[in-house]
N, C-alpha and C positions, 0 to 999 in steps of 0.2 A: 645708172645701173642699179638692181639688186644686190646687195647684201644681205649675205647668209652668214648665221651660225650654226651650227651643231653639237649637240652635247654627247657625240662619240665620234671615235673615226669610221668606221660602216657608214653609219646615221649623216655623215659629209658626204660621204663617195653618194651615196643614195639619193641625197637632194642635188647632189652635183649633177648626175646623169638624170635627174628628170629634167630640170632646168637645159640641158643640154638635146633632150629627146626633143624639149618643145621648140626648139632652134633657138635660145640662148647662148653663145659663145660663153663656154663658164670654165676658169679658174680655179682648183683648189690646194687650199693654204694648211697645214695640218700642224696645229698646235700652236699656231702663231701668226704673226702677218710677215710682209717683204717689204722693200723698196718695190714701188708703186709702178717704176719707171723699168722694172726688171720683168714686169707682167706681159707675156702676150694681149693684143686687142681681147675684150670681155664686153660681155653686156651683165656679167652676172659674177662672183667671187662669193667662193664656202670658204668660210673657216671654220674647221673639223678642232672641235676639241674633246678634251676628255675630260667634263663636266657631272656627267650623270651619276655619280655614287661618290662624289668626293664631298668632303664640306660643305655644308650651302655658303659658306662663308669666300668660300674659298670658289665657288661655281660662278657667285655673283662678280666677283670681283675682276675673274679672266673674263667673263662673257662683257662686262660693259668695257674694257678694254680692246673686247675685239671690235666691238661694235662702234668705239670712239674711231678706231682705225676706218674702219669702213665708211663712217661717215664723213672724215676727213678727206678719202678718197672719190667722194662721188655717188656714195650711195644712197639714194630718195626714199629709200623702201627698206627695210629689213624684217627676214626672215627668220622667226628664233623654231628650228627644226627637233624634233625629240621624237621617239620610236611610235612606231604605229600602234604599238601596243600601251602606250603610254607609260612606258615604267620609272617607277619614282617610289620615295618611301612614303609615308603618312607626313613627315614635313618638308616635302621637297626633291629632286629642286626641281620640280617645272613650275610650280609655284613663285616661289623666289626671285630666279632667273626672271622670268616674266614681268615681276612687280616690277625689279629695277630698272629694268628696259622702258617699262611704260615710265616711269617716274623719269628715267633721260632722256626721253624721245617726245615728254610732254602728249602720253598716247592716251586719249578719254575713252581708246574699245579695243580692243584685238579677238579676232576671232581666236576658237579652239575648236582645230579638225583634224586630230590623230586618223580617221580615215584614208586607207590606202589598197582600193581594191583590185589593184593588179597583184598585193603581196596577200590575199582573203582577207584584207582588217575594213572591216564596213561598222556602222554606227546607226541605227536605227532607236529612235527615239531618247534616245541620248544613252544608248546600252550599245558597246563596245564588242564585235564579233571578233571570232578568229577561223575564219572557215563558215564553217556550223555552229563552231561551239560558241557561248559565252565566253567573253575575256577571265570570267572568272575560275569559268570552267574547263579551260585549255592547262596546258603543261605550264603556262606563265604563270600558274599559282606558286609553281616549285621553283621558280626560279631563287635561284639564292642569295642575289643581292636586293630585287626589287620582286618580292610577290607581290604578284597582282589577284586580291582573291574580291574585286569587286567592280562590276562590269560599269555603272554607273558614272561616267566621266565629271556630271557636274558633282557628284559627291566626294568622287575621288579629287578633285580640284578643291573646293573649298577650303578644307584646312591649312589648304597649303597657303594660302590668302586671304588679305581683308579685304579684299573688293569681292562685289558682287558677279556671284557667275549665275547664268541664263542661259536658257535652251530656244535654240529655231531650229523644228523639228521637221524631217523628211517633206511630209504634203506642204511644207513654205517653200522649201528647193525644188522641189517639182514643181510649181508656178514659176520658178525663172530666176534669170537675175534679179531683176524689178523688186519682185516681190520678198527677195533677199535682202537687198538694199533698203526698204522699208522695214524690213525687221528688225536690221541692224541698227538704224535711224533709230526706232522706236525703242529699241532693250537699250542703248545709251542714254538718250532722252529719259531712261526711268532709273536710270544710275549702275547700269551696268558696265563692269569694266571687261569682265569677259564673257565672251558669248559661242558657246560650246553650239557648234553647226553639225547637223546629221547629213551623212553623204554613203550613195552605197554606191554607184555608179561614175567614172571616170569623168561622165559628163554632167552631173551633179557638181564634180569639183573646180571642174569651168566655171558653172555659174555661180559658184562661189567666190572662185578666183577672181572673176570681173565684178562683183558686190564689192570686195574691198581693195580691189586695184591703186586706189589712191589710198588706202590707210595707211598711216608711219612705219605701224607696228601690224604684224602679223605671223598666228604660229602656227604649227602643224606637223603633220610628218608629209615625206615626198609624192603623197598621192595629191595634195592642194600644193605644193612646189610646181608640178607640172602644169596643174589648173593656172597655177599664176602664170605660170611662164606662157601658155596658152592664149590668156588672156593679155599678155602686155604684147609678144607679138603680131596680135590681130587688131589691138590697137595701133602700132608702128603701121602694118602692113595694109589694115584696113579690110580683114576678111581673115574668119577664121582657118580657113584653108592653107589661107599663105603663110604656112610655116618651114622656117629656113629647115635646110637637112645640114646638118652640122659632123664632118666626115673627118677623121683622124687615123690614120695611117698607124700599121703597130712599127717603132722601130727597132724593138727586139729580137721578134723574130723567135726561130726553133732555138732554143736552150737550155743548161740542167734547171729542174727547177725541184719544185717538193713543194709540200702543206704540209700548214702549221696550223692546228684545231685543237682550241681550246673551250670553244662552246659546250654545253652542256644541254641545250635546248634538244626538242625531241627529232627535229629537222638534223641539226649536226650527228645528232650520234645515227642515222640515219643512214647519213651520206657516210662517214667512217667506218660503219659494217659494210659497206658497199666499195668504200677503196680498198678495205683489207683483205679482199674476197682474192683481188689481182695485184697489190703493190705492199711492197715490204712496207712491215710500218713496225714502231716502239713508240710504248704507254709510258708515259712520265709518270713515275709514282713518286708523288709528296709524302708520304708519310714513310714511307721505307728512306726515302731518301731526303730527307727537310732543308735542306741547302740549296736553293738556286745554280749558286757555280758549279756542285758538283752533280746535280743531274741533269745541268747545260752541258756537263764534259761527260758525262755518260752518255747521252743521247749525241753527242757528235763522234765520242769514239764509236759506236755502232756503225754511227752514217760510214765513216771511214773505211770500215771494215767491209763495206757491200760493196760486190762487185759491179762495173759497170754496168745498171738496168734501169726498168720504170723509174720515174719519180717517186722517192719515199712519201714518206706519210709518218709523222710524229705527231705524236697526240696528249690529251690530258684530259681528255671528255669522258666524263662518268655518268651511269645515270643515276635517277634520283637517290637510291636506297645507298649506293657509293658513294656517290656524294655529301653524303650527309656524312657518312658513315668517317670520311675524310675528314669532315670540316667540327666533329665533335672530338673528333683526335687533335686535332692543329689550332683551331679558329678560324670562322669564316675569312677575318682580316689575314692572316697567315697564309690561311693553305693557296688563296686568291695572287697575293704577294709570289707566293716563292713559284709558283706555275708561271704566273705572268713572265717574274725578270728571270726567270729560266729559258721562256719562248724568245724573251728580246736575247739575250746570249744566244740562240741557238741559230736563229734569224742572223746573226753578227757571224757567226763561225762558217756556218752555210754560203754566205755571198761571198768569205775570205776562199772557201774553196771553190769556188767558180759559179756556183747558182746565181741565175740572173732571174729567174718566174719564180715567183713567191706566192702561193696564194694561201691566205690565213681565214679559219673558219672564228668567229668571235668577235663581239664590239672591245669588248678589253683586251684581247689577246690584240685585236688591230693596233691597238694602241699603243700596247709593249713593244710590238715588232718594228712600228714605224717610226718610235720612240729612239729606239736601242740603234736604227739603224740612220739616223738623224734626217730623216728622207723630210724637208720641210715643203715640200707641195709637189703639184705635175698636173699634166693634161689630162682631161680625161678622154677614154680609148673607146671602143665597141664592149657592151653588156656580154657576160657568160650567161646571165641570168636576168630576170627582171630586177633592177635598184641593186644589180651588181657589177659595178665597172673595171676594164681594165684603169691602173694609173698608171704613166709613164713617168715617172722620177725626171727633175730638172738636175742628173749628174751628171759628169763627164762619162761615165758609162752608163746607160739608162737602164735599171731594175722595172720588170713588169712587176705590179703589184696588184691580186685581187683580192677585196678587203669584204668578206662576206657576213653583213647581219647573223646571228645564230640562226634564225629560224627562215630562213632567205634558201629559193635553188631547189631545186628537186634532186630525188635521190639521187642521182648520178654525176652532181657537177661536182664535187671535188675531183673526183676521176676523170671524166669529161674537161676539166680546166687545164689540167696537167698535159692529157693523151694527147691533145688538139695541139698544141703548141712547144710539146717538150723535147729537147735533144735526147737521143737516145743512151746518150751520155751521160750518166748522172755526175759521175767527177772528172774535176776540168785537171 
């Protein structure tokens, strides 16, 4: 099997349902591993952590642990997954994370292909799009834990590492696998330990995917997930065509549900002027309010108060000129803190009154929520969005969960997630 990590909860659901698109039977584990013997049949297992802005200390340590588990269980290949956008600070941790992995897995190359062009992130000559724009030149400059103000991937890699990184640039992926696989030959042969691959095209990420098919170690975000997944079932199957359809049943169903958006990207606040337009919604405000429990219990007495209709909508997504504006009141560390374990309390009050559909706009708000409500894995369901899955929770009652990247879905899928499958009922 495959073995995956992920260094958020989003960034797991994401690589889960590509590995899953490419008829992979895949597993995901959130924040931890199982008993082995408690897994459905898998050709693939993500373990979803939340690694990306904590410690590198503390990143390296849960990541070789997941990955001990997974190799204990079977896994030939591992996956270390991180956003298409590539975000990280100046020391880390994609860096980091990465070194130790090669350092346990005795790995002398790994590619790097943050490329993912079903979500607009393509890589041309080693310079990072988002759309149209530069990675540097997109909204992810503002991002508040990892700005990204420089599109250059092997630059942005470097410091993060003492091995050498290297470029195989788009016209060697357009010659093929072949000619992939010799590149990659050749940048280790000259002492390369990472080798930053250009990819704009889904079928570019194939031929990537089968270049390093057999290597130990390999990273990226979910648009070279699928590539591999791609490529290992056409090896199985012996044609690329024959790939499995991998079909899940929802067994939720119509129910109360709500969103919980705590992204601040330019995609989420986006989709939140667009739910508020038709569904009750309340703004979490931090700095009027700086206590977690008590604008957890502010925001559910509200909920309480509304009469049976649409799916609510609570939120905490500012844009930039608020946001800041927030985080030089409180501190980034702070204001970040009391939003998050405000959304897992509210996530925890929400399911005690009967909501069963959850869908959370945010990598870190994912994480709170699915934290708070101790959900340690589930199946994964049919996409609302591209790299956004239903999960079906392994509980005695099953919570639907959609765990959405910030910048992931077009303007309408929070509303659209809710409308499609919500009981008309909001309180049970």
């Amino acid at each position: 099997m495959i073995g995956a990590i992920a260094d958020d909860f989003t960034g797991g659901t994401d690589v889960a349902v590509a590995f899953r698109r490419a008829g992979l039977r895949t597993v995901i584990l959130f924040g931890g591993t199982a008993d082995a013997h408690e897994l459905p049949d898998h050709d693939a297992v993500v373990v979803a952590l939340k690694t990306r802005t904590i410690p590198v200390q503390d990143a390296v340590a849960q990541s070789i642990a997941a990955v001990a588990w997974l190799r204990q269980h079977g896994a030939d290949q591992i996956f270390f997954k991180y956003c298409s956008t590539f975000d990280s600070r100046p020391d880390g941790n994609i860096g980091p994370v990465a070194d130790a992995l090669a350092l346990m897995l005795d790995a002398p190359r790994a590619v790097v292909v943050p490329s993912s062009p079903e979500h607009g992130r393509t890589q041309y000559m080693g310079h990072l799009f988002v759309g149209d724009q530069l990675l540097s030149d997109s909204p992810m400059r503002h991002h508040p834990l990892t700005p990204m103000t420089d599109s250059f991937i092997p630059r942005v890699l470097e410091p993060q590492t003492s091995r050498t990184v290297t470029l195989v640039d788009h016209a060697t992926v357009c010659d093929g696998r072949g000619a992939v696989t010799r590149a990659l030959d050749a940048a280790q042969a000259d002492g390369a330990g990472y080798i930053v691959v250009d990819a704009i095209t889904p079928a570019d990420l194939v031929e990537i995917g089968h270049a390093c098919l057999d290597d130990v170690l390999v990273t990226g975000a979910a648009g070279l997930a699928g590539g591999l997944g791609a490529a290992r079932v056409a090896r199985t199957a012996g044609s690329d065509s024959d790939l499995r359809s991998v079909q899940q049943s929802d067994p939720v169903g119509h129910v109360p549900a709500a969103v919980l958006a705590g992204s601040c990207s330019a995609r989420t606040l986006e989709q939140v002027a667009d739910m508020r337009q038709t569904h009750d919604a309340f703004q979490l405000d931090a700095v009027a309010t700086p206590d977690a429990q008590a604008l957890a219990a502010k925001a559910l007495t509200w909920y309480d108060a509304l009469a049976p209709a649409k799916a609510p909508l609570i939120y905490s997504s500012l844009p930039p000129d608020e946001l800041r504006r927030s985080q030089e009141t409180l501190g980034i560390d702070r204001a970040s803190e009391i939003n998050e374990t405000a959304m897992g309390l509210i996530a925890r009050g929400l399911i005690d009154r009967g909501v069963r559909r959850v869908v959370v706009a945010g990598g870190e708000t994912s994480g709170a929520v699915v934290t708070a409500l101790k959900v340690d894995g589930g199946l994964i369901g049919d996409e609302a969005a591209p790299g956004v899955p239903w999960i079906y929770t392994n509980t005695h009652e099953p919570v639907a969960l959609l765990l959405k990247s910030g910048n992931f879905g077009d303007r309408t899928l929070l509303t659209r997630s809710v409308d499609n499958y919500a009981h008309q009922e909001a309180h049970a």
